[in-house]
C-alpha positions in Angstrom: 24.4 12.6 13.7 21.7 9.7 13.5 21.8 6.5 15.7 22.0 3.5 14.0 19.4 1.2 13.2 18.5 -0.9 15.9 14.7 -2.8 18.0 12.9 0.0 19.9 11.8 -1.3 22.9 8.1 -1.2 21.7 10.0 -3.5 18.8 9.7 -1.4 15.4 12.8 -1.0 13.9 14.0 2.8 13.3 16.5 5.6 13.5 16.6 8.7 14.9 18.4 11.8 13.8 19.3 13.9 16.6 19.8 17.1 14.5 16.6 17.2 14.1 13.7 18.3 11.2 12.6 21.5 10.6 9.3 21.5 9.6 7.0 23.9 7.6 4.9 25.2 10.0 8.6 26.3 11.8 9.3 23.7 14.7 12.1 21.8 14.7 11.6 18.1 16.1 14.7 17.3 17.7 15.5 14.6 17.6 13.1 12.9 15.3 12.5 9.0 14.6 11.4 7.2 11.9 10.1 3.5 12.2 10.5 1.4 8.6 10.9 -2.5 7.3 13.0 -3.9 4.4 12.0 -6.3 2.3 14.2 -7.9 -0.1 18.2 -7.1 -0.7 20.1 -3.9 -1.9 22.2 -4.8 -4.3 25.8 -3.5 -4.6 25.2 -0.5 -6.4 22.1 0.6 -4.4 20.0 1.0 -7.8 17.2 -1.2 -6.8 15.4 0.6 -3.9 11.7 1.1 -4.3 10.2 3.5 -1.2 6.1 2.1 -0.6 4.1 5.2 0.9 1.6 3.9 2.9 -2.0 5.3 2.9 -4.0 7.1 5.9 -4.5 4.0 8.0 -1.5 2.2 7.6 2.1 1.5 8.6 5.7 -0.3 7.5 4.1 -3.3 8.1 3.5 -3.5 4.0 4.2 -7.6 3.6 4.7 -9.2 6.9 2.3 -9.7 9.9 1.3 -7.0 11.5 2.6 -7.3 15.1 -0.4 -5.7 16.7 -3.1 -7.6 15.3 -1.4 -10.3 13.9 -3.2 -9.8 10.4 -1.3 -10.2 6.8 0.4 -7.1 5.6 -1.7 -4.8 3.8 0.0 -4.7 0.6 1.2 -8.4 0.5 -0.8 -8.7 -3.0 2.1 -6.5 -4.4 5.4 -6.5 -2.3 7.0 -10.3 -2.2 8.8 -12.4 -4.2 7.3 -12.8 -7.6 4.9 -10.3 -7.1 4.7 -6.7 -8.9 7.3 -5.4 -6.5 9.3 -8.5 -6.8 11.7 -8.6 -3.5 13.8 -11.4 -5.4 14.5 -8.0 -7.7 13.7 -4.8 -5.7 14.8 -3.5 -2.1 11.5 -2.0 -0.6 11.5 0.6 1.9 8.1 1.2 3.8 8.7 3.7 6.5 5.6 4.6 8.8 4.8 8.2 8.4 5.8 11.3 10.1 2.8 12.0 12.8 2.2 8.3 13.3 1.5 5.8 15.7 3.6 2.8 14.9 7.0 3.9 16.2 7.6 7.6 13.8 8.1 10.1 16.1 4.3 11.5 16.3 2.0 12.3 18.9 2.7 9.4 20.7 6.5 10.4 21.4 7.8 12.1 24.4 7.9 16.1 23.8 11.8 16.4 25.4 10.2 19.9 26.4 7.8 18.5 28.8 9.1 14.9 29.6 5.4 14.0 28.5 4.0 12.8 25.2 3.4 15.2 22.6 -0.8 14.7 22.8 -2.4 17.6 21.1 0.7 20.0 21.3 2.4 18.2 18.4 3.0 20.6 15.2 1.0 20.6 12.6 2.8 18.8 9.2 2.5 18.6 5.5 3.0 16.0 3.2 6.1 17.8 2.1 7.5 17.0 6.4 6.4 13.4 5.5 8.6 13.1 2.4 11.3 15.1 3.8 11.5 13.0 6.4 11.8 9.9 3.9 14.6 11.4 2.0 16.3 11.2 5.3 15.9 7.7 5.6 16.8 6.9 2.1 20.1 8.8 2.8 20.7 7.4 6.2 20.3 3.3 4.3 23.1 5.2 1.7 20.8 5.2 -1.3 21.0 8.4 -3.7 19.0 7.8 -6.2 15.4 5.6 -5.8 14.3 3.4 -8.6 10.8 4.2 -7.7 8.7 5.4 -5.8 4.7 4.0 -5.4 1.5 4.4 -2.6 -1.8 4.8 -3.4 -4.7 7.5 -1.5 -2.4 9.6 0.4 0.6 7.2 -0.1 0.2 8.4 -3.8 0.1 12.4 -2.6 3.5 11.4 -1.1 5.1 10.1 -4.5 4.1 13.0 -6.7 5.3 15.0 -3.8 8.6 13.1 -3.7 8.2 13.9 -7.9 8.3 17.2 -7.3 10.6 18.0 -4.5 13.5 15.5 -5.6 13.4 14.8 -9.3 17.1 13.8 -9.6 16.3 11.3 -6.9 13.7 9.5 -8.3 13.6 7.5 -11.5 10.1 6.2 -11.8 6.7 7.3 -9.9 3.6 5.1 -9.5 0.9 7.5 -7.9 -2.0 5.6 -7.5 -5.7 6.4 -7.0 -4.6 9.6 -5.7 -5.1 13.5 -6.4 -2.9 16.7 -6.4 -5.0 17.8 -3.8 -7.6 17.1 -1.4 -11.3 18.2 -2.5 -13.7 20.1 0.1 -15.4 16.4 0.1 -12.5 14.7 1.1 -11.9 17.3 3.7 -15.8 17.1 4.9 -15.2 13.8 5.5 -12.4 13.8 7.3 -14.0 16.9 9.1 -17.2 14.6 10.7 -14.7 12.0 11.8 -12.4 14.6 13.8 -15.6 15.9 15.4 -16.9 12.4 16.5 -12.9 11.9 18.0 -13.9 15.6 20.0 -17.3 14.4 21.0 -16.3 11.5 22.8 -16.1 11.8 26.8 -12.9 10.6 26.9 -11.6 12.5 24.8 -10.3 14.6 27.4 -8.9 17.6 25.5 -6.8 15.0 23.8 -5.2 14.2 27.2 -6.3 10.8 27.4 -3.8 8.9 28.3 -3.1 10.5 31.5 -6.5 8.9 33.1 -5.3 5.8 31.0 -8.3 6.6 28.5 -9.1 6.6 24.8 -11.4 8.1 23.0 -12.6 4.6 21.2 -15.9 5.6 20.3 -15.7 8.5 18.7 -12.0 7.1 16.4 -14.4 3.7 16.1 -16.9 6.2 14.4 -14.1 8.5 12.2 -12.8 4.8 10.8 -16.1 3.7 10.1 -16.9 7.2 8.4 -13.5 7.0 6.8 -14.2 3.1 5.1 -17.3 4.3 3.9 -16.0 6.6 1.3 -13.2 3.5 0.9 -15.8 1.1 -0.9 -18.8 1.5 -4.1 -22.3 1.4 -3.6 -21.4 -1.7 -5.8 -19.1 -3.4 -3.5 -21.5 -3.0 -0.6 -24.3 -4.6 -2.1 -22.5 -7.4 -3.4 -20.5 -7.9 0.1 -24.0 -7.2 2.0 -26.7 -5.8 0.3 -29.8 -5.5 3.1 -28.9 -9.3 4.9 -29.8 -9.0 8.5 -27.0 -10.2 10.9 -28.4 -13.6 12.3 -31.8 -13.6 10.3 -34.5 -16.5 11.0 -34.2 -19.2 8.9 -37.8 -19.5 9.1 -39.2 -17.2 6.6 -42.5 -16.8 8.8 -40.5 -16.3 11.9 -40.9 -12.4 12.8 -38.5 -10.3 12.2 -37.3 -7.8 14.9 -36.4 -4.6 13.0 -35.0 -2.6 16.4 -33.2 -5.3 17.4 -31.9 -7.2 14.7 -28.7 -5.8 12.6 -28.0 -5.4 8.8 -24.7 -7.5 8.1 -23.3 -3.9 6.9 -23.7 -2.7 10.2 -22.0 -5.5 12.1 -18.9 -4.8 9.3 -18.5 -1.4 9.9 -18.3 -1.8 14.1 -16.2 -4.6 13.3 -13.7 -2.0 11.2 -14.3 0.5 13.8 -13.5 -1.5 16.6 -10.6 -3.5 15.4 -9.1 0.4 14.6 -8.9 1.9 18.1 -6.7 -1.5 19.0 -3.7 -0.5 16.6 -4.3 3.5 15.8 -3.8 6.7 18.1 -6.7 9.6 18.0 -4.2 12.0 17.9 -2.2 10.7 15.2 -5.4 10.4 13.1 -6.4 14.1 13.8 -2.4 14.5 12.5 -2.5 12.9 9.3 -5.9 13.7 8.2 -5.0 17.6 8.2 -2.3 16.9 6.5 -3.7 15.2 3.5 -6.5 18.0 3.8 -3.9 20.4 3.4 -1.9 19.0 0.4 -2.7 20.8 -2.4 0.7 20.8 -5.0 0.5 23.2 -7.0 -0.3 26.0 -4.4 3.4 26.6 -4.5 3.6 27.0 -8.6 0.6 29.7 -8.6 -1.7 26.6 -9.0 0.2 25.3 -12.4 0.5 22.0 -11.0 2.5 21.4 -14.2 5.5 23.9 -12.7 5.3 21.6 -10.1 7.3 19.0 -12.4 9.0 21.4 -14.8 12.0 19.5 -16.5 11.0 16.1 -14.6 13.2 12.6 -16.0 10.8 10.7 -13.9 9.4 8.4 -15.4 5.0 7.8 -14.2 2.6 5.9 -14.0 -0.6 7.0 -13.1 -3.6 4.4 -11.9 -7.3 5.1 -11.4 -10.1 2.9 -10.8 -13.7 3.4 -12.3 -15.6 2.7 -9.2 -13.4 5.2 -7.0 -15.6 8.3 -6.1 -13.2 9.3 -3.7 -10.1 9.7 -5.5 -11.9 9.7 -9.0 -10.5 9.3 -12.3 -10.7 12.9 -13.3 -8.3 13.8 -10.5 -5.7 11.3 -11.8 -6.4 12.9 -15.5 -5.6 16.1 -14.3 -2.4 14.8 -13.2 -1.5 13.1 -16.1 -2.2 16.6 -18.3 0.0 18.5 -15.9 2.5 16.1 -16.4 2.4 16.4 -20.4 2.2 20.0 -20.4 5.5 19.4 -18.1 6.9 17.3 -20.9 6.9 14.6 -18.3 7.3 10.3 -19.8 3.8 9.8 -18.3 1.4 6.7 -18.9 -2.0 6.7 -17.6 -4.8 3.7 -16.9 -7.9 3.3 -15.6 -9.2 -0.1 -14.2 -12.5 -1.4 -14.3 -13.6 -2.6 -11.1 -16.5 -2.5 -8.8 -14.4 -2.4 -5.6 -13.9 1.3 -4.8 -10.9 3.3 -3.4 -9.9 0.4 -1.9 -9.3 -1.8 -5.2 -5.6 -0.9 -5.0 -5.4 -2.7 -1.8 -7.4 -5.9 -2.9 -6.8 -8.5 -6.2 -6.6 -6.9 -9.2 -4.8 -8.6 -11.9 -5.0 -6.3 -14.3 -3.4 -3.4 -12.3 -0.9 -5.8 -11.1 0.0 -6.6 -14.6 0.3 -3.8 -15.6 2.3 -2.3 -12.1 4.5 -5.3 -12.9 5.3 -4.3 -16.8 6.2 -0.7 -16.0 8.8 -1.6 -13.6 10.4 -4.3 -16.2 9.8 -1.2 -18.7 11.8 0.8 -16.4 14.2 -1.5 -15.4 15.3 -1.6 -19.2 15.8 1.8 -19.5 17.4 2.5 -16.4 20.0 -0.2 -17.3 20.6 1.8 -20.6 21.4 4.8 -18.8 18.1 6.7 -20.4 
C-alpha cells in the first residue's frame, strides 16, 4: 500500500510506498518516498503526462521557485505555458531522484534500522533504481502509458533507460545531451570531486551531521569541479575572459596579482558556495556513482541496439556542438543503435558556444525544434500510430 499524496513536514510534496523497492545491488528500502511537482492538468484520459528527469544537481523544482534559495526553476525556459512543454497542453511530472536531498528517500532519510539517517550506509543504486522508482509514481498518479519522457546529462541516461525498460509505456523519448554510458573522463571527474568531499575535516567519515557539521569545502570544490566541465572554453571567455574582480580603474594604478581575483574565480566560489546551501555530500557521492555506473548496453552483451529491440518509441536525440562533456559522437552512437533497432529516431545537433549546459539556458533553435516533435507526436498519437 502507498500513502497518499500529501506536504511533508520539510514541505515537498511526495508518497511513500510502504512495500518497499528492491534494488539492484539487493536491499529493499522499505518504505521508500519519492518527492515530485505537477505542473499543468491530466486530462481525462491520462494521455498527456510528460515525466522531466532532472540532471545531477537538480530537483522537482523544474518551473517554480525553488523553496530553498528562492531562485527560478531551472528548466522554466521549457516547462510553462506556451513553452516547448506547453502546461496549457501537457501534465508534467518532475520527481526528485532516488538518492536525493530534496525530500526522495536518500541519504538524508531515517534508516528505520537504526532510528538514524542513512549517512554513508545508504545502498548503492543505478539509474535503472531511479527509473524504477518513477514508474512507481507514474502508476501511483494512475497513468499507464507516458506521452514522453525528456532530461538532459543524466536526466537524459534516465529516459533512454525508461526506453529500454518500459517501451509499451512510453510513446516518445527526448534524451538530450546525454550518452549510453559514462566515459573514464566523466568518471575522473566525478572521481576528484568525491575525493575533495573525503578531504575535508568535517567530513567526518560522512557522519557529519551528528556534530551538526558539513563538509562545505570540500562539496563547494566537487561543484565547482563539476561546472567546469558544464561550460566551453568559449563560454568562459566570453562570460570572463582574464577580468580581475574589482580591477583599478586607473590603468597605472598597480595591480596586486596575489591579492586580487580573476572574475572566473569569484564565479566558481560563488557556484560552489551557493551549492552546499541546497545539496547533501552524501547524496552527491550517491548520484555521481550512479551515473558513473550506467552503462546500457552492459546488459545486451554491449549491443546497445538489443537494448531497444522492437521499440514504438518514438526519439529525439539533441546534442550541442560546444558540449565536450557529453559530445555529439555519444548522442550519434545512440542514434545508430536506435536505427540498427529499427527505432523512429531523429537526431540534431545545435550550434552553440554554451557547453553542456546550453540545454539549460536560451536556445531557440532547440526549443523549436523540442516544441515541433511533441506537436509531431501529438498527431500521431491521436491517430493511434
Amino acid at each position: 500500500m502507498d500513502h497518499p499524496v500529501t506536504r511533508a513536514s520539510d514541505g515537498h510534496t511526495h508518497v511513500t510506498f510502504d512495500d518497499g523497492l528492491a534494488l539492484e545491488c539487493g536491499t529493499v528500502l522499505r518504505p521508500h518516498t519519492v518527492a515530485f511537482r505537477t505542473y499543468g492538468t491530466l486530462n481525462a484520459d491520462k494521455s498527456n503526462a510528460v515525466l522531466v528527469c532532472h540532471a545531477l544537481t537538480g530537483d522537482q523544482y523544474a518551473a517554480e521557485t525553488h523553496p530553498l534559495t528562492g531562485k527560478p526553476g531551472w528548466w522554466t525556459t521549457v516547462v510553462g505555458p506556451g513553452r516547448p512543454l506547453d502546461t496549457d497542453r501537457f501534465f508534467v511530472i518532475c520527481a526528485n531522484v532516488l538518492g536525493g536531498c530534496m525530500g526522495t528517500t536518500g541519504p538524508l532519510s531515517i534508516n528505520p534500522e537504526t532510528g538514524d539517517p542513512w549517512g554513508t550506509d545508504f545502498p548503492p543504486v543505478t539509474i535503472r533504481d531511479m527509473v524504477r522508482q518513477q514508474k512507481r509514481l507514474v502508476e501511483h498518479l494512475g497513468i499507464k502509458r507516458l506521452f514522453a519522457a525528456v532530461g538532459g546529462s543524466m536526466g537524459g541516461m534516465q529516459v533512454l533507460q525508461w526506453a529500454a525498460l518500459y517501451p509499451d509505456a512510453l510513446f516518445a523519448a527526448m534524451p538530450i545531451a546525454t550518452a549510453s554510458y559514462h566515459t573514464a573522463q566523466n568518471i575522473a571527474f566525478h572521481e576528484v570531486g568525491r575525493q575533495a568531499i573525503f578531504a575535508d575535516p568535517d567530513w567526518a567519515a560522512g557522519r557529519y551531521w551528528q556534530d551538526n557539521r558539513i563538509p562545505a569545502r570540500g562539496l563547494a570544490v566537487a561543484r565547482m569541479c563539476a561546472h567546469i566541465t558544464y561550460l566551453s572554453e568559449e563560454a568562459l571567455t566570453r562570460k570572463f575572459g582574464r577580468r580581475l574582480q574589482n580591477a583599478p580603474k586607473d590603468p597605472t594604478e598597480a595591480i596586486d596579482l596575489f591579492g586580487g581575483m580573476f572574475q572566473v574565480q569569484s564565479y566558481l566560489r560563488h557556484q560552489g558556495s551557493t551549492f552546499v546551501q541546497r545539496f547533501d555530500a552524501n547524496s552527491y557521492l550517491t548520484i555521481t556513482r550512479a551515473m558513473d555506473y550506467f552503462d546500457l548496453a552492459a546488459d545486451c552483451g554491449s549491443d546497445l541496439a538489443a537494448a531497444f529491440k522492437g521499440t514504438r518509441t518514438r526519439f529525439l536525440l539533441a546534442s550541442f556542438t560546444s558540449d565536450w562533456l557529453f559530445p555529439t559522437s555519444q548522442s550519434r552512437a545512440i542514434a545508430r543503435a536506435l536505427n540498427r533497432a529499427g527505432a523512429n529516431v531523429s537526431f540534431v545537433e545545435f550550434p552553440t558556444d554554451k557547453g553542456h549546459d546550453a540545454f539549460l539556458l536560451d536556445e531557440p533553435d532547440f526549443h523549436r525544434t523540442l516544441a515541433g516533435f511533441l506537436r509531431g507526436c501529438a498527431v500521431h498519437a491521436s491517430l493511434g500510430a
